[in-house]
C-alpha positions in Angstrom: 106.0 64.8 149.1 103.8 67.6 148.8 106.6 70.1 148.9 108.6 68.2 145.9 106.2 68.2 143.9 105.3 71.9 144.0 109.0 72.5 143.7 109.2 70.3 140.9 106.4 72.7 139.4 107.7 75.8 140.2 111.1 75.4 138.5 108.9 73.7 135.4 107.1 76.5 135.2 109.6 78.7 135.8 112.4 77.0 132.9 108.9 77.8 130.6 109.2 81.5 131.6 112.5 82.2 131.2 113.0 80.6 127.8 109.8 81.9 126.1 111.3 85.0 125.0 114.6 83.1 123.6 112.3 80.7 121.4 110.3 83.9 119.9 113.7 86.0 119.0 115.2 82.9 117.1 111.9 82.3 115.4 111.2 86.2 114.4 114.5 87.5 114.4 115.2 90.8 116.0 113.1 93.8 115.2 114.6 96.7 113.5 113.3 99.9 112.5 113.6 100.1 108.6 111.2 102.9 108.3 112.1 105.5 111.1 108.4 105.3 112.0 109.7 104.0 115.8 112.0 106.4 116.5 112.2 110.4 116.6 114.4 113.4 117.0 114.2 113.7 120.7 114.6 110.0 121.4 117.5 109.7 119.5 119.1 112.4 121.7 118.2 110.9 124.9 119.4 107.6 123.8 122.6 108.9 122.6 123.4 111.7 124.7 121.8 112.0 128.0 121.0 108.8 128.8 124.3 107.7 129.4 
């Protein structure tokens, strides 16, 4: 009995995890960088050309 109920727990708790980010991005929206005050030169070039 013990072993159910800690089961039962443990995917509760672990539904409440996985779909906290989902309920914050369709509340806020995603985040975008409007005033290039995120971003630089050098990232930009990693991102785009060594990275991948």
């Amino acid at each position: 009995m013990k072993r159910k109920v800690t089961a039962l727990l443990t995917a509760l708790l672990l539904t409440l995890t996985l779909c906290a980010p989902t309920l914050a991005w369709t509340e806020y929206g995603a985040i975008y960088d409007e005033t290039d005050a995120l971003g630089s030169d050098e990232l930009s070039d990693l991102g785009q050309y060594t990275l991948p």
